[in-house]
C-alpha positions in Angstrom: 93.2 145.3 151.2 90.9 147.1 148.3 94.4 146.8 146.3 95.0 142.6 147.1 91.2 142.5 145.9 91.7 143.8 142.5 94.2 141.8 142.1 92.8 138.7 143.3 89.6 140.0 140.5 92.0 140.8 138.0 94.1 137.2 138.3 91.0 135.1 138.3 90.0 137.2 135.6 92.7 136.2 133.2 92.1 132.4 134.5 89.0 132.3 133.4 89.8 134.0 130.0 93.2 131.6 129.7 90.6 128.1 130.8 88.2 129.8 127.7 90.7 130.0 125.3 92.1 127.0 126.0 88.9 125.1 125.9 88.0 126.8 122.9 91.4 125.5 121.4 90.4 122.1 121.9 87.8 122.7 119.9 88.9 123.8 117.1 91.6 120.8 117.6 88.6 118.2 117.9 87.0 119.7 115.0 90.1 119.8 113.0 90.5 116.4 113.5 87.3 115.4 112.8 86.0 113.7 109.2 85.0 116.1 106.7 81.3 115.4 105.6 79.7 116.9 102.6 76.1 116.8 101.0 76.1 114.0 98.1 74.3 116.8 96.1 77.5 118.9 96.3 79.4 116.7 93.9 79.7 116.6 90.2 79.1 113.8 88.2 82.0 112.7 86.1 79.6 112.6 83.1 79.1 116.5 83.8 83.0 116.7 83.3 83.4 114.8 80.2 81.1 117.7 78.2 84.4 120.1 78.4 87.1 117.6 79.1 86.3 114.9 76.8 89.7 113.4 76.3 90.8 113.2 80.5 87.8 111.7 81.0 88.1 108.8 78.4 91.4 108.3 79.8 90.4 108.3 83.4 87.3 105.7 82.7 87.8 102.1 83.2 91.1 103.2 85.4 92.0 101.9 88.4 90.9 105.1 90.0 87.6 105.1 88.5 86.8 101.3 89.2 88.4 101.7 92.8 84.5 100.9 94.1 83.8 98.4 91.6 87.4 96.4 91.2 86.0 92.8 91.9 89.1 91.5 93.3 89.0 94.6 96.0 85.8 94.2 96.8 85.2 89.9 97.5 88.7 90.0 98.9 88.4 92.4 101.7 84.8 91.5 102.4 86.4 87.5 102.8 88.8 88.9 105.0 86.3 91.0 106.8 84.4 87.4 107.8 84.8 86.1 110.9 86.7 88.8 113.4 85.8 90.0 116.8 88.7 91.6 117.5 87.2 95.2 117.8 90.8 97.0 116.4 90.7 94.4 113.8 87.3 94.8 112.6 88.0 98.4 112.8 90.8 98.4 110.2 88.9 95.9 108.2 85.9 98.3 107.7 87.9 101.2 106.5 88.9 100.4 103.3 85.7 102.4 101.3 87.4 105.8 102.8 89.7 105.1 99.8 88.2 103.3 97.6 84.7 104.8 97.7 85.5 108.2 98.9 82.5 110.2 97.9 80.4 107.7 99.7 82.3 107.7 102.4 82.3 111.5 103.3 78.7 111.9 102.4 77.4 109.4 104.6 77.0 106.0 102.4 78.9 103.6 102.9 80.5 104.5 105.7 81.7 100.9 106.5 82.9 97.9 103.8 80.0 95.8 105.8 77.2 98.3 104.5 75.3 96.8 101.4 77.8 97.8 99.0 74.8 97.5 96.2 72.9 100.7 97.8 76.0 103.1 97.1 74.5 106.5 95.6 75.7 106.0 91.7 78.0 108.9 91.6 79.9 107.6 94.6 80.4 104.3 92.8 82.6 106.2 90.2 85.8 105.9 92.5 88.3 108.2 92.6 86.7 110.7 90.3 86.7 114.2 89.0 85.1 116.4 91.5 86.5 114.8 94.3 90.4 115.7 93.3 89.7 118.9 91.8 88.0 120.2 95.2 91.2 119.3 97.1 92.9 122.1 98.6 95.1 120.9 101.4 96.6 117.6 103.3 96.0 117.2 107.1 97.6 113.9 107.5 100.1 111.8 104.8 97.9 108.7 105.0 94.6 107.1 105.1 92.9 109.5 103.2 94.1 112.8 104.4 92.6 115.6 101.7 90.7 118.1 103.0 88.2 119.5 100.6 86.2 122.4 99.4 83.6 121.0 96.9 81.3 123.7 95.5 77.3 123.4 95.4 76.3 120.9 92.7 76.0 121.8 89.0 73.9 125.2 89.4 76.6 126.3 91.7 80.1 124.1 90.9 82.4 126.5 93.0 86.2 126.2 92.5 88.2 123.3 91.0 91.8 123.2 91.2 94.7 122.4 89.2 97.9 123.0 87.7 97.3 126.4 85.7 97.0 129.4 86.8 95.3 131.4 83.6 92.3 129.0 83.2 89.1 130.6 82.5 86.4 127.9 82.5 82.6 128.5 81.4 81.6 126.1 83.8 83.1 126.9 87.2 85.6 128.6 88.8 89.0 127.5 88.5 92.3 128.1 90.5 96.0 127.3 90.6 97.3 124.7 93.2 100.8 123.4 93.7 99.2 120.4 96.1 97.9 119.3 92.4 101.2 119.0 91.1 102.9 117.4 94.2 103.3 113.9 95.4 101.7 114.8 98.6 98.0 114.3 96.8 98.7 111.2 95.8 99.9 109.9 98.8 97.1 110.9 100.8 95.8 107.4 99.9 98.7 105.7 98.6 99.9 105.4 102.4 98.0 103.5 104.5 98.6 103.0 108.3 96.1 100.5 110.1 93.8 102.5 112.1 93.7 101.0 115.7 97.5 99.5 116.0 99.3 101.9 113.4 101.1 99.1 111.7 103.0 100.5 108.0 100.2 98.5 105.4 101.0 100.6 102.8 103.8 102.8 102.0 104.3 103.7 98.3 104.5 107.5 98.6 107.6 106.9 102.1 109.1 104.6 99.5 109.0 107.6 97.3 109.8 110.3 99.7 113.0 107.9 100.8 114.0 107.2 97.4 116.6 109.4 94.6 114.0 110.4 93.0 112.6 112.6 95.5 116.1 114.9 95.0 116.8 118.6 95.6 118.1 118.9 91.8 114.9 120.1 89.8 116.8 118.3 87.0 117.0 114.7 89.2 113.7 115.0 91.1 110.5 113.0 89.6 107.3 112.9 91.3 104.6 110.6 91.3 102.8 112.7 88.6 106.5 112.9 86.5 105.6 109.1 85.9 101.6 108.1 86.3 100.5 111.2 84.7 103.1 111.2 81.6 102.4 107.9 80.8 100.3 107.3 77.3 100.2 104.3 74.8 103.2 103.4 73.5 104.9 105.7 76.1 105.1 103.7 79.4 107.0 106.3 81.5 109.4 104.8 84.3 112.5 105.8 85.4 114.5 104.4 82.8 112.6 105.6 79.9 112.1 109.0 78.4 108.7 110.8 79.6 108.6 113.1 77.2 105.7 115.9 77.3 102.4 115.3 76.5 100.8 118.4 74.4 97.6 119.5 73.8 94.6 120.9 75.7 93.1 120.3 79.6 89.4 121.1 77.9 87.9 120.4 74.5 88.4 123.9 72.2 90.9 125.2 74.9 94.0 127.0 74.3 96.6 124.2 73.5 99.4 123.4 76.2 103.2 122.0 76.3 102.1 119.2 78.6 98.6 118.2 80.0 98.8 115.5 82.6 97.2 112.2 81.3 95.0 110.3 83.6 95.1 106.8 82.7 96.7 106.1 86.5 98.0 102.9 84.9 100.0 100.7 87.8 100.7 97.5 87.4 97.3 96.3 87.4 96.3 94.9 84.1 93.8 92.2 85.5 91.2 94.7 86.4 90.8 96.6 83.4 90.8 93.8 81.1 88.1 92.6 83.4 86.1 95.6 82.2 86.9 95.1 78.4 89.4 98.0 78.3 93.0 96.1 76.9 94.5 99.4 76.4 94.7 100.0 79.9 96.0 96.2 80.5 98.8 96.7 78.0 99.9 100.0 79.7 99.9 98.2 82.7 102.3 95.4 81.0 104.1 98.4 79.7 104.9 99.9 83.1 106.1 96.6 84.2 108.0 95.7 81.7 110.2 98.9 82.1 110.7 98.8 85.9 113.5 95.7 86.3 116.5 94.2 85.5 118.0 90.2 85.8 121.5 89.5 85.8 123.1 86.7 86.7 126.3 86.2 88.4 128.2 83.1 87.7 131.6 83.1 89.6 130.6 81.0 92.2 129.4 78.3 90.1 132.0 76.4 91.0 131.1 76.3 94.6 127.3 74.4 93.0 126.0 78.3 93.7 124.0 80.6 91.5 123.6 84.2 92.1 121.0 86.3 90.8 120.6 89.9 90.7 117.4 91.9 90.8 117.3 96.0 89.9 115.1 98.0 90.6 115.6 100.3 87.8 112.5 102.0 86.8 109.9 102.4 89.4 109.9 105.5 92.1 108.7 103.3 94.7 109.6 99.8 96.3 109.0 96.3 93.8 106.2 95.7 94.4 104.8 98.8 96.4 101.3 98.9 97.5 100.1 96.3 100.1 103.5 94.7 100.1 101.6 91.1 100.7 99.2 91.2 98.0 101.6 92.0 95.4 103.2 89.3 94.2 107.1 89.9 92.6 109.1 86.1 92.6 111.7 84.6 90.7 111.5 81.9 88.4 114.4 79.6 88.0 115.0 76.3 85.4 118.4 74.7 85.1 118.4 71.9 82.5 121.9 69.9 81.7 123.3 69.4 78.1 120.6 66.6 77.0 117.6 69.0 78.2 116.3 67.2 81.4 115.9 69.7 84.2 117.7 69.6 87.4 117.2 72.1 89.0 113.5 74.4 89.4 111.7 76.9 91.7 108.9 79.3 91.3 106.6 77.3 89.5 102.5 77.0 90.1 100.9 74.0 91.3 97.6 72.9 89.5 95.7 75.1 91.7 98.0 78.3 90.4 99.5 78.7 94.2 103.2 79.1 94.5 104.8 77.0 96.6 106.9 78.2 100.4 110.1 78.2 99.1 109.5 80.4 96.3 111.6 83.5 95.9 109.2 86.4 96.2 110.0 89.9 97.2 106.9 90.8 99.4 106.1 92.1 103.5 105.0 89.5 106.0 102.9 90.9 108.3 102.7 89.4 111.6 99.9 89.3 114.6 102.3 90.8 117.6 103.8 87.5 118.1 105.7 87.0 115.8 103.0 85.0 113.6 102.3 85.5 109.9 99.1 86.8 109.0 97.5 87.0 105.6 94.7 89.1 106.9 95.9 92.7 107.2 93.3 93.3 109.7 95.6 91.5 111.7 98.6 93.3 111.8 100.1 94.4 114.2 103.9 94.6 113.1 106.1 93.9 110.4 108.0 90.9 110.4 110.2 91.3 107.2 110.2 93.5 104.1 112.9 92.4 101.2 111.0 94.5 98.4 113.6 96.5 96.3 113.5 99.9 97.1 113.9 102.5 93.8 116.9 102.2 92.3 118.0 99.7 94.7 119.6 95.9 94.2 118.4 92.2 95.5 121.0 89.7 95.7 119.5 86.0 95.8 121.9 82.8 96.1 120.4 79.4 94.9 122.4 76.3 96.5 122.4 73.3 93.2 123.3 70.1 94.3 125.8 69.4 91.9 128.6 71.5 89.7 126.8 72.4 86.3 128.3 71.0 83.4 129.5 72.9 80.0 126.1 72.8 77.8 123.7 73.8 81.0 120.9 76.1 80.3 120.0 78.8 82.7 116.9 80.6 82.3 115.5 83.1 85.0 112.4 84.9 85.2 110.7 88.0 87.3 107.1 87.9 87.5 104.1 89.5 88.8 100.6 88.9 89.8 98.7 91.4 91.9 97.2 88.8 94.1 98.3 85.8 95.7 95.9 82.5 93.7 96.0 81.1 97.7 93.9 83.5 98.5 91.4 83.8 95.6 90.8 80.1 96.1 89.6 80.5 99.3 86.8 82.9 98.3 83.5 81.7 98.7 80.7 81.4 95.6 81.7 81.1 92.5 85.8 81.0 91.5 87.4 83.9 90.1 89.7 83.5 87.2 93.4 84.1 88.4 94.8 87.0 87.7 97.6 87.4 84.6 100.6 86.9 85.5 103.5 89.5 83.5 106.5 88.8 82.9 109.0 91.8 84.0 112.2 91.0 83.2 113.9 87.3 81.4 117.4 86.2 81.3 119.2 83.4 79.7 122.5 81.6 79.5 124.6 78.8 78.2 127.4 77.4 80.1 
């Protein structure tokens, strides 16, 4: 009996230890999962950073990282869209978009939601994607919606550690320490993936697009990263897949040792609209640049005799899908004329009405999102699937086939176009206040011919 009663002790002994350790695990889970959230004071100014890194930081301002809080388009386009829900999940997903765009605000507190008075954001948060706030990155705890996990230091008196892609850096002003996440793809697409938050629809996938592409290959010699294009590109050197990206020497920090390559930091995309709005046309031409060197036309005309033109669209240059991003914002269509011998058109698509809106039928390589039911949707908040997705994935082909009504005689002129605009004019138009300018739209690729 005395021998069952230690035993019976000794079992609900280990019980209790086994129900502690496993609550305590679920606490460290909860926690783990949990939003990071930081002082304001802890962060550096980017100002701070320009005194030893003068050069990154003129490249980095007016970038689409830097105006990420301020990019007007951004900003009255997904507070329009915000307008009007009550779907809680919708509202939700609608609210979240400052935990990219404003991330310094966001994990210290202000704003926490794209419905907070935008105007009261603490100035250093307004900077975007800035300095401090990469630099302090030390791991990835999810591949979207803003995984990064960070260890800022203490402000200016105490800066802490900032990391990047050397490993003999000896700083004056802080700490600094080598990390491979820096040079991976994996930071960037922390943010470059987005997943709604309450029905976990795909809004965003630019770094799977990358993952899933050839460029993501096991040959050192084949395998280009996000940085291998965005961070090469300069003036004059845009970069893409089918160009050389040739090294970019000189020094991370004013009177520093000089280096074989030091990552640029204009994050030029395809965006030229934004920067221009800002005064900075370098920055819009680098844009062009990029865009200009990520597609090919060619046209196949064997089955003209059957009144059909085919028309083939490469994706030869970017490491991601054409267009990547928020697949139903970016705009990527085809622009078609056919005029006969004497000049008169007969045949046209892709062209903009008075109020710059493309009409249905145009061919444009986008995602339609749809609410569940198979409905389109032009409000992400809605999403709730995928209904189709032809982008062109990297490296990857688009076959189109335009029906004519009629066998095209000797003399015909064929002229295609691929263009680009970063936001659908439908939608801008609906904005309330005053109208915004449309947004440029950049010609990627032009082919002619005559029969």
């Amino acid at each position: 009996m005395k021998e069952d009663k230690q035993k019976r002790r000794h079992f609900v002994k280990v019980m209790v230890l086994a129900v502690v350790v496993m609550v305590l695990g679920w606490g460290s889970a909860a926690m783990s999962d949990a939003p990071q959230t930081f002082e304001l004071d802890r962060f550096i100014d980017p100002d701070t950073c320009a005194g030893c890194h003068s050069d990154i930081f003129e490249q980095w301002n007016n970038s689409m990282h830097n105006l990420s809080h301020k990019d007007p388009v951004y900003t009255r386009v997904a507070l329009f869209l915000r307008q009007g829900l009550t779907d809680q999940g919708e509202i939700e997903e609608a609210e979240s978009c400052v935990k990219c765009h404003t991330p310094v605000g966001n994990i210290t507190g202000f704003p926490l939601k794209l419905s907070d008075d935008l105007s009261k954001t603490p100035d250093i948060a307004t900077r975007g994607i800035q300095c401090d706030y990469c630099h302090s990155a030390v791991k990835v705890k999810q591949m979207y919606n803003n995984g990064l996990v960070l260890e800022p230091g203490y402000g200016e008196d105490d800066p802490g550690v900032k990391y990047g892609p050397f490993d003999d850096a000896e700083p004056d002003f802080h700490e600094a320490a080598y990390s491979a996440l820096h040079q991976s793809p994996e930071i960037c697409g922390t943010c470059h993936d987005v997943k709604h938050v309450s029905f976990g629809t795909d809004l965003e996938t630019t770094y799977t697009e990358w993952k899933n592409s050839p460029y993501n290959s096991d040959d050192p010699d084949e395998r280009i990263t996000c940085q291998g294009c965005h961070m090469f590109q300069r003036p004059g050197i845009p970069a893409t897949g089918i160009t050389e990206r040739p090294e970019n020497p000189g020094a991370a920090a004013d009177y520093s040792r000089e280096r074989p390559h030091i990552f640029t930091h204009y994050f030029v995309g395809g965006n030229s609209g934004v920067p221009a709005r800002f005064g900075d046309a370098e920055k819009a031409d680098m844009a062009v640049a990029r865009l200009q060197h990520a597609a090919q036309l060619e046209l196949d005309l064997s089955f003209l005799d059957k009144k059909q033109l085919k028309i083939v669209v490469s994706n030869i240059g970017a490491g991601h899908s054409l267009p990547t991003g928020v697949g139903d914002l970016r705009q990527v269509w085809l622009e078609v004329t056919i005029q006969d011998k004497s000049g008169d058109r007969v045949f046209e698509t892709g062209f903009m009405d008075e109020k710059k809106e493309l009409p249905d039928d145009t061919l444009m390589f986008r995602t339609v999102f749809g609410d569940g039911k198979g409905n389109p949707v032009i409000n992400l908040a809605k999403a709730r699937e995928i209904i189709t997705d032809n982008r062109i994935p990297a490296k990857g082909k688009a076959k189109e086939t335009i029906t004519l009504d009629r066998v095209l005689e000797k003399g015909s002129q064929i002229q295609v176009r691929l263009l680009y605009r970063g936001m659908p004019q439908k939608i801008l138009n609906l904005l309330p206040g005053e109208a915004m300018d449309p947004l440029p739209v950049v010609e990627m690729a032009k082919v002619s011919h005559t029969l």
